[in-house]
C-alpha positions, 0 to 999 in steps of 0.5 A, a space after each residue: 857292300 859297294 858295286 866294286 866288292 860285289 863284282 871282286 866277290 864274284 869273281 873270287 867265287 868264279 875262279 874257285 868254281 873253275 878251280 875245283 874242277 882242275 884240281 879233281 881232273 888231276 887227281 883223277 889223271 893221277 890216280 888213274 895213272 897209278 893204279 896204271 903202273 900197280 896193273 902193269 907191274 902186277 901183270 909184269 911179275 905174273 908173266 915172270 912166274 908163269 913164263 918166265 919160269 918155264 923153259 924148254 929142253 931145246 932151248 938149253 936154259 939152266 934156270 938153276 945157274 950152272 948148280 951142276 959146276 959144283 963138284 958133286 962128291 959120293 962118301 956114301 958107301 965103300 961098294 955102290 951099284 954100276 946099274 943105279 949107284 945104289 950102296 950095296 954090302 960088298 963089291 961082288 954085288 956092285 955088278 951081275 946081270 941085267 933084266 929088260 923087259 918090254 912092258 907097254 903103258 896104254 891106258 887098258 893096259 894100267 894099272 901096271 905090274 913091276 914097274 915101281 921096281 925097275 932100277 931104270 925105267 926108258 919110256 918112249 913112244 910107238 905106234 900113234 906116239 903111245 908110250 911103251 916102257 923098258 924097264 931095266 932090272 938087277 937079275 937079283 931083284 925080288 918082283 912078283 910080277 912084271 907086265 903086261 909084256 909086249 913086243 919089241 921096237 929096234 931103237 929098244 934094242 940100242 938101250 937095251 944093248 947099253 947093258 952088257 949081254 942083258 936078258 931081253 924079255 918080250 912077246 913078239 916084235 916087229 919085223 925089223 926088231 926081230 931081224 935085229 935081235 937075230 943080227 945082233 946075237 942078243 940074249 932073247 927071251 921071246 914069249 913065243 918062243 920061250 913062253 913057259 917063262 911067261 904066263 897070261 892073266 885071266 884077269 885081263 884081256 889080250 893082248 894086256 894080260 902076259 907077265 912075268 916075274 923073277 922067279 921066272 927070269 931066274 930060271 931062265 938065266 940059269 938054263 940059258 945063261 953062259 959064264 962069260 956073259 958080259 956084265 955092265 962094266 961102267 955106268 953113269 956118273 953118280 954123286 951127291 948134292 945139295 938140293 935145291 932152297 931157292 928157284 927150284 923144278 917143282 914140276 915137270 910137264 911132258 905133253 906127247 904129239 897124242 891127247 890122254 898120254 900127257 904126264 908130270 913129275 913133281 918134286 917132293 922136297 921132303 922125300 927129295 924124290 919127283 912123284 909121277 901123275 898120269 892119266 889124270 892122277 899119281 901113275 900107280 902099279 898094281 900093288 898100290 906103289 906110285 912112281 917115284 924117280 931120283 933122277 929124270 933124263 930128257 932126252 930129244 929125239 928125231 922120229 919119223 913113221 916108217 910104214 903104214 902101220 905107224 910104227 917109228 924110227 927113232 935116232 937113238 945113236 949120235 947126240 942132242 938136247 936134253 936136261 938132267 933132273 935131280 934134287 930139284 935142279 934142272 940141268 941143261 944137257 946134250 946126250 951123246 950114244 956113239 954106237 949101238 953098244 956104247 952107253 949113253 950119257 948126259 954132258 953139260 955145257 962145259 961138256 963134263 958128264 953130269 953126275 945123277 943122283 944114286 936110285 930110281 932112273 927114269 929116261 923120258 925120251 921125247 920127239 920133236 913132236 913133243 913138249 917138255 916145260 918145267 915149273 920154277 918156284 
């Protein structure tokens, strides 16, 4: 091999050398820059699940599409129940009067009695933001036992006005609730003035221990009762439809103002109904039964502290946000109550009322103190 292969030899070697190391930085570059693109799409699409998926009330996002432009249709049955849209066996059982009792959901006070038969349930928060229950029954309902009762706020007595002359079951109340039950000449049932239609558990400590039962309220209504009692006359709109396949509510989240009072509904797609868990685990009553509900209202409100006490003034008359929850849709809505007397009802955004879903209700009234997020899968 001559001088003149020998120096075209190496430099063959030396541009191969230098070659090699180009060739792997672009690949290096390459891949980097893929695997680059793989992390972000990754993190793109779980942001899209997480977020994305979950919305506000006050925001008035329908992640369902406007589902609820679809004609709701009921062919369920010839006589259907104003209180809850249930299918009763003849037109004389679609109305009659209506039971509201106060019963509280502090956590001494749980597990609850009754509540799992309530054909409406109102729950909003008192005192600290603690929530307190009005559960709303058919005066011909069958409950053993219904409690702990407790006492009276003024911005019950606008819902509880929303059933025609209802028996108001309570113990106590305060000042303004009471003044109010007196100015608005309701059907009151007050345990300290009527206490014999209560009776108090030894079982528990006070004040979580005074119940009642239908057996009582019966009794009540026979002796108290008048025949010209107005009666609800016309309830909410109920329908069917389909329900949810495809970006449904699988879970509703509802975090109060307070810590330990924190809630959820998650939808069973089976039972088609949404299935409540508390402190911590499913929200159950005394007898075992957990909380199921067919159709959930938010409903957003403005509330202020009125006193040193804590307790809460709550607008309950006029109108604001909300979403309507029923076959695993989330409808967007606005509420409307334009008095005291009148009812009140969920409009979509082309201001039709929303038809709810026949069964168990359950209003969740939530202030701006409060969140509400829903999961969509």
């Amino acid at each position: 091999m001559n001088k003149k292969q020998i120096i075209q030899k190496i430099q063959h070697i030396k541009r191969r050398l230098t070659k090699r190391p180009f060739d792997s930085a672009n690949i290096l570059y390459l891949l980097t820059g893929f695997l680059a693109i793989i992390s972000c799409c990754l993190i793109f699409w779980f942001t899209y699940q997480q977020f994305v998926g979950r919305v506000t009330p006050g925001s008035l996002i329908d992640p369902n599409g406007g589902k609820n432009n679809e004609e709701p249709e009921d062919t369920r049955c010839e006589y259907m129940r104003v209180l809850d849209g249930v299918c009763v066996e003849k037109e004389s059982d679609t109305t009659g009067e209506s039971i509201a009792i106060m019963v509280e959901n502090h956590f001494e006070a749980n597990p609850l009695s009754g509540i799992s038969d309530a054909a409406v349930v109102y729950e909003a928060p008192v005192e600290g933001h603690i929530p307190r229950l009005l559960a709303i029954y058919s005066a011909k309902a069958d409950v053993s036992q219904v409690g702990p009762v407790r006492s009276a706020r003024p911005y019950y007595l606008d819902w509880v006005s929303e059933y025609g002359d209802a028996m108001y079951m309570h113990v106590g109340g305060s000042p303004e609730a009471l003044e109010k039950i007196w100015a608005f000449d309701m059907f009151d049932m007050n345990e300290f003035s009527r206490g014999w239609y209560y009776w108090r558990s030894n079982t528990r400590r006070a004040p979580h221990n005074t119940y009642t039962s239908s057996n009582l309220w019966s009794q009540a209504l026979e002796k108290y009762g008048e025949e010209d009692m107005q009666m609800l006359q016309k309830g909410w709109r109920f329908g069917d439809m389909e329900p949810c396949v495809e970006d449904c509510v699988s879970r509703i989240d509802i975090e109060q103002s307070v810590g330990g009072y924190d809630l959820a509904w998650e939808y069973d797609t089976l039972s088609e109904q949404y299935e409540r868990t508390q402190f911590g685990k499913v929200h159950r009553d005394m007898g075992g039964s957990g909380y199921v509900a067919d159709t959930i209202l938010i409903q957003r409100v403005e509330a202020t502290v009125v006193d040193g006490v804590g307790r809460l003034h709550i607008e309950t008359i006029g109108e604001g946000d909300g979403y309507v929850f029923r076959n695993g849709y989330a409808i967007a809505a606005t509420w409307k109550k334009d008095e005291r007397t009148s009812r009140t009802r969920w409009f979509d955004e082309e201001e039709k009322e929303i038809a709810l879903k026949p069964g168990k209700i359950w209003v969740q009234v939530v202030s701006q103190n409060g969140t509400v997020e829903v999961v969509v899968e």
